[in-house]
N, C-alpha and C positions, 0 to 999 in steps of 0.2 A: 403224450405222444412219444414214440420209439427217439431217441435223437440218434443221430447216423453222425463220423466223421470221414470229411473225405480230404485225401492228398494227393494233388496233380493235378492241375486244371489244364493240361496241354490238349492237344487237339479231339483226343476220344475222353480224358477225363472232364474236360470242360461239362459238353453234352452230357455226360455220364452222371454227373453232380446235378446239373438241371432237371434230371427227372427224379431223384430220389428228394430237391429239395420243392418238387409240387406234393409229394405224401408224405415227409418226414421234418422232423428237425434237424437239419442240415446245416455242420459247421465245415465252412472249406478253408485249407491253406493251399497252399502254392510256393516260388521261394520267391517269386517275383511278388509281394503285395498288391500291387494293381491291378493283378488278374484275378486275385480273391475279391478283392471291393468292386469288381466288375462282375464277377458272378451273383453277388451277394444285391447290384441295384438292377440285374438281368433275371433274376430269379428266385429272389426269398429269401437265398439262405444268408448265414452270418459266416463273416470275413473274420479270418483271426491270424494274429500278430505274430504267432509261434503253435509251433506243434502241439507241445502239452495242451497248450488256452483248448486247443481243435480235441486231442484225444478224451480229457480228464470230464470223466461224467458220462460216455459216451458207450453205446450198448455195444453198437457195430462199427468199425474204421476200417474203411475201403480208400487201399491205395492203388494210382496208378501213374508209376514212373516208367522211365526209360530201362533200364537195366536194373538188376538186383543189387549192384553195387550203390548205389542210391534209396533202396530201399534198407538194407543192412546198416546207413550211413545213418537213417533215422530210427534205431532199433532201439538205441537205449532211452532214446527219448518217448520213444511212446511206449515202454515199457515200466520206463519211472511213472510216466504216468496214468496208466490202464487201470480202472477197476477191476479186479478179479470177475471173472466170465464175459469179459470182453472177445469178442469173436473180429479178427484179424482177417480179412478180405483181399488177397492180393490180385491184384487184379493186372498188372506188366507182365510182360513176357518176359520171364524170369528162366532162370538155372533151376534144374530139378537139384542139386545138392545142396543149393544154397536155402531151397524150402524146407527142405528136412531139417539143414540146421535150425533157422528160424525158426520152425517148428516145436521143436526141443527146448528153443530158447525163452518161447512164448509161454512153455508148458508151464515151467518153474515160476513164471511169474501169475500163473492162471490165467493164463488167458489162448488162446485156441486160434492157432494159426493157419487159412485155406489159402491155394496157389490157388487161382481163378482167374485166369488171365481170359481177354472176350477174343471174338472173332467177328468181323461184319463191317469193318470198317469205319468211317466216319461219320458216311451215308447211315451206317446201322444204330452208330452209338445216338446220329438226332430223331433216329424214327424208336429210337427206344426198342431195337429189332435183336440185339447183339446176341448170340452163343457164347456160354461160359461154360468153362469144362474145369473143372474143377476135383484137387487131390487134397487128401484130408478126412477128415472123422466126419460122415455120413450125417450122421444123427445133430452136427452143428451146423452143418449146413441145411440139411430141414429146418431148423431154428429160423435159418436167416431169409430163407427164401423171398420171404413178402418182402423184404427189401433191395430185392436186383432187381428193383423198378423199371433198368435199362435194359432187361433182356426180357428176349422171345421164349430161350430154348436155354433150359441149367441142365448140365449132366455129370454126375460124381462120375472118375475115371478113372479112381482106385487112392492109394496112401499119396499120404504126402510127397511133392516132387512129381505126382502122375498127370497134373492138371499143366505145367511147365513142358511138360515132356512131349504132351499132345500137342501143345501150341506150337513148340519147336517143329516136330514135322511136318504138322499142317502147315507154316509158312515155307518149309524146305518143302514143298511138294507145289507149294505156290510158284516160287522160283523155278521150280524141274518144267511147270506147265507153261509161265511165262518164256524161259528162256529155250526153250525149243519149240514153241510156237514162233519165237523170235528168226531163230536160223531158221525154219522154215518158209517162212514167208519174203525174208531177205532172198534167200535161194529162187522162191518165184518171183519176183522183183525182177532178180538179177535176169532170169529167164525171158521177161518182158511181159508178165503176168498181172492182171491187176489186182491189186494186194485187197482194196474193200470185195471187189468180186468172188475174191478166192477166199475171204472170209466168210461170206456168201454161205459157199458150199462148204465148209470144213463147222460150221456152226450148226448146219444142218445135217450133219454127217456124223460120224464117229470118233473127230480129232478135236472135236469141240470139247470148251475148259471156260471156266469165267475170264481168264486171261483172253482168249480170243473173241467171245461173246463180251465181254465190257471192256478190260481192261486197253485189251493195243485197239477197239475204234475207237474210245473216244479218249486216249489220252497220247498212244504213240500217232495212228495215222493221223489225227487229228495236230501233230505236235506241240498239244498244251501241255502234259507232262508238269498235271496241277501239284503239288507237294503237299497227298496225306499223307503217306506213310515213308516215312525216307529209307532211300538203297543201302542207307549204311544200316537199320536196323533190322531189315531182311538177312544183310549179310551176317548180324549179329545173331539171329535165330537162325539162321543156317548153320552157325557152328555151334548152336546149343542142341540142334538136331545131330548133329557128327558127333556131339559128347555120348550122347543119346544112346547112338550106333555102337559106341566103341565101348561104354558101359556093360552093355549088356551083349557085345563080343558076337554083335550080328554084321551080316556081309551084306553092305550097302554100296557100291560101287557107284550107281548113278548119284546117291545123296553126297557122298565124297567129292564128286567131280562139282558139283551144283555150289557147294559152298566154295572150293576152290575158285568157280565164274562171280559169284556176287561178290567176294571180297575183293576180286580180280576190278570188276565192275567199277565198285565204289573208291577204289583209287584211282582209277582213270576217271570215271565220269563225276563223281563228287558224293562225297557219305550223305550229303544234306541233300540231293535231289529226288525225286519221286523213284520209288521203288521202279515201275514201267520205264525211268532213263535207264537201267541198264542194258537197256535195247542198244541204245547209244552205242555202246561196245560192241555189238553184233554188227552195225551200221558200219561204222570205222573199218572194222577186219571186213569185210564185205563192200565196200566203198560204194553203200547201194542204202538210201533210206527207205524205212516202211513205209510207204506213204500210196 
């Protein structure tokens, strides 16, 4: 049997390691150890004490941390310990520069490094639904395919750092759709409009966005404002989408402003709260809740 390694058991790697450890031989770490030996009496796989224990022997290692900076911080260590054609899975919303180097880094040791970060949420990583866009060598990612057990939909997106780059603007365009679905609906509010009604017709209509179809009824008007995804790492992919723009010396005006609001956002309302409190801040400058 293929064995797999995975790192990060936080809220989409958790689920993410549970399906790979119902078809593979799945070793997980974590930094917290209770959350590996809770994966490991939740799901099959084996709990391990340190990184190498997790990489060494292991065909495929799929990580998913917060930021690149985390992932780079465990580079030499799973590099001291990689078998040559070891295929490198990253699965964070990562920096597209910081892939390339890893990349490069991975090469010299043999082993084969993809940015593969998902899309679908929480909801997607427990239905095993998730989209992975993924940059890197073609023909390794065919290799690994039968093991994204967690997703629906894999799509190469070009060289290394391409799979990073799509994820940054898919979530910058998350924010673009949230946050001016945000001011608009504050604006009918403030009008005396009723904000589920007028969700109503804008879902049926042409202003419709998953923001307005799931996200503001049942997490703003609702005001649960459950914490998958936090405002501060929105904010974080919004300026890895602004890197993005400025790399390649294109004219993004709205994506510029957009990251400007969420990092604006996440110091007023809190990095640790649900991506959808940055409404929060529309709320306040509007002194009018969505509701």
């Amino acid at each position: 049997m293929t064995t797999v390694a995975f790192l990060g058991l936080g809220a989409m790697g958790y689920p993410m390691a549970g399906h790979l450890a119902g078809q593979f031989e799945t070793r997980v770490w974590n930094r917290t150890p209770e959350k590996a030996q809770q994966h490991a009496a939740q799901h099959g796989s084996q709990a391990c004490a340190d990184v190498a224990e997790a990489v060494r022997g292991a065909a495929v290692l799929f990580t998913c941390l917060p930021t690149s900076a985390e992932v780079d911080a465990l580079a030499d260590t799973v590099l001291g310990a990689a078998s040559a054609g070891l295929v490198w899975v990253d699965c964070t919303s990562g920096e597209p520069a910081a892939a390339r180097a890893l990349a490069v880094r991975a090469a010299q040791a043999g082993v084969v490094f993809l940015d593969a970060p998902v899309s679908g949420g929480t909801s997607g990583a427990d239905a095993g639904t998730l989209t992975v866009m993924v940059g890197g060598d073609a023909g390794a990612l065919d290799g690994v395919r039968p093991t994204l057990a967690f997703a629906a939909k894999v799509v190469h997106v070009g060289p290394s750092g391409a799979g990073f780059a799509v994820k940054a603007i898919n979530n910058a365009l998350l924010a673009v759709n949230l946050w001016a679905a945000g001011e608009g609906l504050a604006a009918l509010a403030r009008a005396g409009v009723d904000v589920s009604a007028a969700l109503q017709v804008i879902n049926a209509s042409s202003g419709r966005s998953n923001a307005t179809e799931n996200l503001i009824p049942q997490r703003v008007v609702t005001r649960a404002f459950p914490v998958t995804f936090k405002l501060g790492l929105l904010a974080k992919d919004a300026g890895i989408a602004l890197r993005v723009v400025n790399d390649a010396r294109a004219s993004a005006p709205v994506l510029n402003a957009v990251e400007g609001l969420m990092r604006g956002a996440a110091n007023a309302v809190g990095a640790d709260e649900d991506h959808t409190a940055a409404l929060k801040l529309i709320e306040r400058l509007n002194d009018q809740e969505i509701r």
